[in-house]
C-alpha positions in Angstrom: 1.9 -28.8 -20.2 3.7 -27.2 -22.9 5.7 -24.9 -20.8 9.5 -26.0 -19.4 10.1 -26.0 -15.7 12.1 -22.7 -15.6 15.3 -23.0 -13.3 14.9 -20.0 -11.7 11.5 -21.1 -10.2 13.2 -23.9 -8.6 15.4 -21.3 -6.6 13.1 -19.8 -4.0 13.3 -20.5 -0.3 10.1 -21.5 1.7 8.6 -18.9 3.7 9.8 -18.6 7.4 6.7 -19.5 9.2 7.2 -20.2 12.9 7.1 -16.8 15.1 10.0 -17.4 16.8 11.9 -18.0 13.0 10.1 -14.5 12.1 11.2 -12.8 14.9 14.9 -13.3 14.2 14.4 -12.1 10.9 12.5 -9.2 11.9 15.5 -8.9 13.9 17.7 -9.1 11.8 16.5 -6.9 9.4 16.0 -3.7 12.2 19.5 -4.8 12.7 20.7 -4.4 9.2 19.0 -1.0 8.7 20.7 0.2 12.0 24.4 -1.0 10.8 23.8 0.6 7.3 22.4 4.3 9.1 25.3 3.8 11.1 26.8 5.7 14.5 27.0 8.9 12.3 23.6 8.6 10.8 22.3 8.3 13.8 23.9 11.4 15.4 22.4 13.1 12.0 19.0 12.2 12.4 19.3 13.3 16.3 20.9 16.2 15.5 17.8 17.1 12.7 15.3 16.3 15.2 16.4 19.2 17.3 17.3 21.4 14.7 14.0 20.6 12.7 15.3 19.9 9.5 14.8 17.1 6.8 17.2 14.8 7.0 18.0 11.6 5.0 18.8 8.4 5.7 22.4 7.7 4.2 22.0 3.9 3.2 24.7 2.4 1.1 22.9 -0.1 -1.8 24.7 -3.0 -0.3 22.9 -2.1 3.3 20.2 -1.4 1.8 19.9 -4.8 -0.6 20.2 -6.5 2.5 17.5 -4.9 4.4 15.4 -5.5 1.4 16.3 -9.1 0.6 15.0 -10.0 4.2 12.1 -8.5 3.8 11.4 -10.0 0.4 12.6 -13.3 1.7 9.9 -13.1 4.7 6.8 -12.4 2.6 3.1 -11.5 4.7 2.8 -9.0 7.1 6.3 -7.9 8.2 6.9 -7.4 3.9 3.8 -5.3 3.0 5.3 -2.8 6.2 8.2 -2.6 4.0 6.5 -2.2 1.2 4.6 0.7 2.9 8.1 2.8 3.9 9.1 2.3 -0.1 6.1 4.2 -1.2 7.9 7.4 -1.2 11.4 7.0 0.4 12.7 10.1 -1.3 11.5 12.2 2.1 13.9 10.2 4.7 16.3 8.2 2.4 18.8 9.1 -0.5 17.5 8.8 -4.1 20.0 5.8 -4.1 18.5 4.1 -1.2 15.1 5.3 -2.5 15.7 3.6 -5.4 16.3 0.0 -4.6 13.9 0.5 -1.8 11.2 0.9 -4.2 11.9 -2.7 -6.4 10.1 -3.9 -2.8 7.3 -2.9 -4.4 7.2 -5.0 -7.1 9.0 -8.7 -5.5 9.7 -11.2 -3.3 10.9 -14.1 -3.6 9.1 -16.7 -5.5 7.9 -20.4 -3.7 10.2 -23.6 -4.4 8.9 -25.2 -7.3 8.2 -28.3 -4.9 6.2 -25.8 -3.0 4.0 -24.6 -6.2 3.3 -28.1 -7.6 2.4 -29.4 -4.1 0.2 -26.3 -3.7 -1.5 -26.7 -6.9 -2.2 -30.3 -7.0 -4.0 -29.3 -3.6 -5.9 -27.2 -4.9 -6.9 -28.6 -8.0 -6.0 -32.0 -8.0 -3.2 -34.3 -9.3 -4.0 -33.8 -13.3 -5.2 -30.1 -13.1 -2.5 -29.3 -15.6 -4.8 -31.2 -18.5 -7.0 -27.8 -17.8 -4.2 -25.8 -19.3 -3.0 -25.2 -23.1 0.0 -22.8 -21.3 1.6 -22.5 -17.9 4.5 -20.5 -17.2 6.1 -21.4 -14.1 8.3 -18.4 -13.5 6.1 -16.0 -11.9 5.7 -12.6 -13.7 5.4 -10.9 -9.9 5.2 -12.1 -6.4 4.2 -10.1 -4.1 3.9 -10.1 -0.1 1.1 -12.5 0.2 1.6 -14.4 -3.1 3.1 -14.8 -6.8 1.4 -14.3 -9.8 1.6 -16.8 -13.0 0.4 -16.5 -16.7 -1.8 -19.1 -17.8 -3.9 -20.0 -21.2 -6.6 -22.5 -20.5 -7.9 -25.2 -23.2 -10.7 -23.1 -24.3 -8.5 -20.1 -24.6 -9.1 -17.8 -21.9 -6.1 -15.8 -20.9 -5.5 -15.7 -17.1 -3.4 -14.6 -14.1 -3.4 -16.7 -11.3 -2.6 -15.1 -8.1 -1.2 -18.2 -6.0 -0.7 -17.9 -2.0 2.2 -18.6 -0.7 2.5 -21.8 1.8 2.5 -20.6 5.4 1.7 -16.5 5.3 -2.0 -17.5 5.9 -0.5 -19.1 9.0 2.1 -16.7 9.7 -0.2 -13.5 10.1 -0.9 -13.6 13.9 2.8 -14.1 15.0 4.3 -11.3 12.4 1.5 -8.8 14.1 2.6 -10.2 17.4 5.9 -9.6 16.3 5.6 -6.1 14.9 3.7 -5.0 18.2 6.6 -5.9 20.2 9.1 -3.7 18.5 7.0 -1.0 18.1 6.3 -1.2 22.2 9.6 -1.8 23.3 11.7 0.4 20.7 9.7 3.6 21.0 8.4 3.6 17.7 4.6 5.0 18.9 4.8 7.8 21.1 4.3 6.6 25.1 0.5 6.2 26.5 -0.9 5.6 22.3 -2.5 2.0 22.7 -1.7 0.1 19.4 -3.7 -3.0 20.6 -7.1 -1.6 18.3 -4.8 -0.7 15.2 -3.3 -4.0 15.4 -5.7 -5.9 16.0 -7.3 -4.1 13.1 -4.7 -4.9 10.7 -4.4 -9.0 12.1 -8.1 -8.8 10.4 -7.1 -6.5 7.2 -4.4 -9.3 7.1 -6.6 -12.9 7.7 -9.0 -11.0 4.9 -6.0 -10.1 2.5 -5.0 -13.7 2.6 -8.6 -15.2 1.9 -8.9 -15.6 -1.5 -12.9 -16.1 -2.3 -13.1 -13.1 0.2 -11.0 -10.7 -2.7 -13.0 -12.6 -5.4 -16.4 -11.2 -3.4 -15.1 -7.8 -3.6 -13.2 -7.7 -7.0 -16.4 -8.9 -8.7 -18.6 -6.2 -6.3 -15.7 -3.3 -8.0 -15.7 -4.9 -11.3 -20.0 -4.1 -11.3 -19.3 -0.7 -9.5 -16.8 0.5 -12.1 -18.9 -0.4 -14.9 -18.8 0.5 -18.5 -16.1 3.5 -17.6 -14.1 3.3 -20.4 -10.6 4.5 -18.3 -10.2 1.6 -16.0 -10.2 -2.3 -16.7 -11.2 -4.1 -13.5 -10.4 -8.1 -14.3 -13.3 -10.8 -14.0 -12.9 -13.6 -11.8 -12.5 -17.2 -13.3 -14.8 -18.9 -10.8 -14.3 -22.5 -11.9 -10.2 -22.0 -11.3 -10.6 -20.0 -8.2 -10.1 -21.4 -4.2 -9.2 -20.3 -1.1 -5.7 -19.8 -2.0 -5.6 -19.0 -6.0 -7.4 -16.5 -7.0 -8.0 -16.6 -11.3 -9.0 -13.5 -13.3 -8.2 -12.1 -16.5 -4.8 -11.4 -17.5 -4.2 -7.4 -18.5 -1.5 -5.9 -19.8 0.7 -2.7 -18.4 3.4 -1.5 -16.6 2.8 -0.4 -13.2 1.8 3.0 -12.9 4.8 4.7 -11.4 6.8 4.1 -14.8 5.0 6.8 -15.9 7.5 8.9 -14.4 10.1 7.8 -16.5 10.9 10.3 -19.4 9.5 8.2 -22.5 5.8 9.2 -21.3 4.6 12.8 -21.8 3.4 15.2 -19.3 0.0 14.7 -20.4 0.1 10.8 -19.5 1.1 11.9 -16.2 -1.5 14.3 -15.6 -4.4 12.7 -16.8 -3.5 9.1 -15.0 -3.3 10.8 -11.9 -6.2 13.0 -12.3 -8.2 9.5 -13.2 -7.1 7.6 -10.3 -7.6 10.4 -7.6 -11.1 11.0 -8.8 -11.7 7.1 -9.1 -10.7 7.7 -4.8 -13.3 10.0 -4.5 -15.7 7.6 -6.3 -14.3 5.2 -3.4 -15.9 7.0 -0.7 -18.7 9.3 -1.9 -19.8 6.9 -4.6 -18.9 3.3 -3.9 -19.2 3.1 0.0 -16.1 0.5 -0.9 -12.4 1.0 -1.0 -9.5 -0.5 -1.8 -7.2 0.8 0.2 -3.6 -0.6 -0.6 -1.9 2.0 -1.9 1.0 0.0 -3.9 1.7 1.4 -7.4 1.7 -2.3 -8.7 -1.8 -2.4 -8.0 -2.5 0.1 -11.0 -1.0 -1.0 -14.2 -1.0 1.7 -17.2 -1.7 0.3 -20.6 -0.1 2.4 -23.4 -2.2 1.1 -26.0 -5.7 1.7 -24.6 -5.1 4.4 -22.1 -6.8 3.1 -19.5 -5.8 1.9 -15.9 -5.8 -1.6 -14.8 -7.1 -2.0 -11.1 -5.4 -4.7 -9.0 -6.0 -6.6 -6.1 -8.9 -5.8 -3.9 -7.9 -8.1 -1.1 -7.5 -5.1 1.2 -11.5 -3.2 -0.1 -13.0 -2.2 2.4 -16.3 -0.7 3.1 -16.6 2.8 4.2 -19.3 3.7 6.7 -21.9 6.6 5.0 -21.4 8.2 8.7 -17.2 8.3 7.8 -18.0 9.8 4.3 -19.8 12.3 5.6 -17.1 13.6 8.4 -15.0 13.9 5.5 -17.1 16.0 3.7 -17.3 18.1 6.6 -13.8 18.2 6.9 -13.3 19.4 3.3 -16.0 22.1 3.9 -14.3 23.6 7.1 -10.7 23.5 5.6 -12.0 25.5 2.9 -14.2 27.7 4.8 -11.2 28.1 7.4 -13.5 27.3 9.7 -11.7 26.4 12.9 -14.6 25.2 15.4 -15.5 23.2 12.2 -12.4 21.3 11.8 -12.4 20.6 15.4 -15.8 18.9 15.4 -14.9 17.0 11.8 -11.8 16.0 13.4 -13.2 14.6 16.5 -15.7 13.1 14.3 -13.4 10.9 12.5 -11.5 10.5 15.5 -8.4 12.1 14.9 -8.4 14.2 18.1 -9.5 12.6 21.4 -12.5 15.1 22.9 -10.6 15.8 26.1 -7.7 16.7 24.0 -5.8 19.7 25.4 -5.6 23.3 23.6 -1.7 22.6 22.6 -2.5 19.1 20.8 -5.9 20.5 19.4 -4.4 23.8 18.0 -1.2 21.5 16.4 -3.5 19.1 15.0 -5.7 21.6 13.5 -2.7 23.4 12.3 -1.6 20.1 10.4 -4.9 19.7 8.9 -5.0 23.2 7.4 -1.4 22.6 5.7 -3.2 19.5 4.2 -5.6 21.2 3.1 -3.4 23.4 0.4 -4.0 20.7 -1.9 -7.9 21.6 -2.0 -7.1 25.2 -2.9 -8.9 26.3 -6.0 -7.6 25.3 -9.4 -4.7 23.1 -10.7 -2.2 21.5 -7.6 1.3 21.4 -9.3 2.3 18.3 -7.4 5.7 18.4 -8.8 6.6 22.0 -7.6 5.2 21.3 -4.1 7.2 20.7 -1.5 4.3 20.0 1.2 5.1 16.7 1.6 8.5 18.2 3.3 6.5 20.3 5.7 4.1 18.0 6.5 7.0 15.3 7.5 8.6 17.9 9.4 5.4 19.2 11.0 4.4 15.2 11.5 8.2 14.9 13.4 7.5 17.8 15.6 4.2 16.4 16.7 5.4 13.0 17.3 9.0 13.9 19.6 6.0 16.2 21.3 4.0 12.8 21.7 0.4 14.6 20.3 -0.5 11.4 18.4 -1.7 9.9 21.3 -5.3 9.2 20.4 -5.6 6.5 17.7 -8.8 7.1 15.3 -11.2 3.8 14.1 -9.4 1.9 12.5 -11.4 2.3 8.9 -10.2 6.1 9.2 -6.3 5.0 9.5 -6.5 2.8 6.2 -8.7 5.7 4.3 -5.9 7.4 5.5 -3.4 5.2 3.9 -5.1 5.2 0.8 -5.1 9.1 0.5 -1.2 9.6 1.0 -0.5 6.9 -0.5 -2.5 8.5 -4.5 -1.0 11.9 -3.2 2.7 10.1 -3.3 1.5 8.7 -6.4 0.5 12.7 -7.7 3.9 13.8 -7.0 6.0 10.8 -7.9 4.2 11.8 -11.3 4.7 15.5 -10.7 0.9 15.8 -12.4 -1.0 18.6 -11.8 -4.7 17.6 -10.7 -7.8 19.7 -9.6 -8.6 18.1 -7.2 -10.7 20.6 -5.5 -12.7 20.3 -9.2 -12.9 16.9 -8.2 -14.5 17.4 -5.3 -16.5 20.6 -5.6 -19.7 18.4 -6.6 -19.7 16.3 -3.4 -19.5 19.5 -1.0 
């Protein structure tokens, strides 16, 4: 191989993979979180739950580094969580905290290189580097399952190779045990919700994240559902290089999609990136009866030169039931229409409200929806002017200390659900301005 062993690939540290080992980490990373909010920050955020306003987590960057670090250093289930609170910090922590936070999104900690070389002669056998003109040891991103590495082959095909990392496959089961037992016995769900079915959902969301061939299935299924649409790039799978536990497929260039934020991209960019990728969700579930319902940035890259969107890994693409599509639509219909009895019935439908829910939880739950629903008001949504995403965390808050979220919905409706806050913190972490009730005019 023409490429050097690069010394910075030899310092990673092997995943933790016994539960017990996990456990302390998990441990010590609640631990670190609660030391850096301190005794004052948590007589803030007391004090704000009474009084109902915002407040914000005051972390100081060493506390938060820390916090991070272990959750980069753990990798798999307990690392995507945190990569889930750093989608849009800037509600509960400080811009500084918000900050670093967010580099969660885009590392962990890369594999020994005893670890990689080991894994790949596995997988491809002891002279499976005579495949390659190029290998570049040093990942270019490693994420919460695996790391990624740039590759040329002998007849010139440029690749990425998403490699899993030794023991999260393995890890999975005791990391949801794990998280399940915090969230029972430090009040983190409101008391009488049964987590079991959302956990046990995400242990299989999980399992299938971590199956390689399984992505493969569905990137190639995306790849033919996208098409010939000239605004998105959707990598083919190398077949002959992929295995359970790399997955090959074109290499793409970009930056991930959030960058656009940064001042040396025009509003235009901004507005018209957005406006792609929230449309491309409403393909997702009126179109596609598939989505990919990760919400990371790094799973969209933005290439400058072409203009068009690179679409990232489809380990968590998942189908949608034609039944669920339709409650939605009949969701959006009664939110516009203001039509109470309407929202009630699409609400129940998807399973947001139980059908013996009483009048209180049913009129605050129908109250939330409506304030949702300002996005779908006619015309352009000035993401970057709203502040709904304040008043829905507050509203959210209220409802949760008042224990209303006491019904959990099917589990497909809790990751569509993911995926739609997850482009909306995308819209405003742009500050675009979409139309989205454009967007979804045809469908209705």
């Amino acid at each position: 191989m023409s490429a050097a062993i690069d010394p910075q690939a030899r310092s990673g540290r092997s995943v933790p993979s016994r539960r017990l080992s996990r456990l302390w980490h998990i441990g010590r990373a609640t631990t670190d979180l609660a030391a850096g909010v301190g005794v004052r920050g948590m007589l803030e955020l007391a004090r704000s739950r009474r009084s109902g306003e915002v407040a914000r987590i005051q972390l100081s960057p060493e506390a938060t580094r820390r916090f991070t670090d272990r959750l980069a250093r753990m990798r798999g289930a307990v690392m995507k969580m945190g990569q889930l609170m750093s989608m849009d910090g800037t509600d509960m922590f400080t811009p500084e905290a918000a900050e670093i936070m967010a580099e969660l999104r885009d590392r962990s900690e890369p594999m020994p290189m005893s670890q990689l070389t080991r894994l790949l002669e596995q997988e491809w056998g002891r002279d499976w580097n005579k495949a390659f003109r190029r290998f570049e040891f040093k990942p270019v991103a490693a994420a919460s399952i695996g790391q990624v590495h740039r590759a040329e082959t002998k007849d010139g095909r440029r690749l990425a190779l998403k490699i899993q990392f030794p023991g999260v496959r393995e890890s999975i089961d005791s990391d949801i045990d794990n998280l399940g037992f915090f969230a029972r016995n430090l009040g983190m769900v409101p008391k009488g919700m049964d987590i079991g079915p959302l956990l046990e959902e995400a242990r299989v969301q999980l399992h299938q994240e971590a199956d390689y061939k399984a992505e493969a299935a569905s990137l190639m299924r995306y790849r033919a559902l996208v098409g010939d649409d000239g605004d998105f790039f959707v990598p083919a799978v190398h077949e002959d290089l992929s295995t359970d536990r790399i997955l090959a497929m074109d290499f793409a260039d970009g930056v991930s999609i959030d960058h656009l934020a940064e001042s040396s991209y025009s509003r235009e960019e901004r507005d018209r990136a957005a406006s792609l990728l929230v449309r491309l969700m409403l393909r997702e579930l009126f179109d596609f009866g598939l989505a990919q319902t990760d919400p990371n940035f790094g799973n969209y890259l933005y290439d400058a030169q072409t203009g068009r969107i690179v679409l990232l890994d489809f380990g968590a693409a998942l189908p949608v039931p034609g039944e669920i599509a339709e409650q939605y639509l009949a969701l959006g219909r009664a939110a516009i229409a203001h039509d109470e009895q309407g929202l009630r019935e699409a609400s129940m439908g998807l399973g947001y409200m139980a059908p013996d829910a009483d009048a209180a939880t049913v009129k605050a739950l129908i109250e939330m929806i409506r304030l949702s629903s300002e996005v779908l008001e006619p015309g352009i949504y000035d993401f970057g002017t709203s502040d709904l995403f304040e008043r829905l965390y507050v509203k959210g808050r209220d409802m949760y200390m008042e224990e209303a979220f006491n019904h959990l919905p099917e589990p497909i409706t809790m990751f569509l659900q993911r995926k739609f806050a997850g482009m909306f913190m995308l819209c405003r972490r742009l500050r675009a301005r979409v139309d989205l009730r454009g967007m979804l005019d045809p469908y209705l």
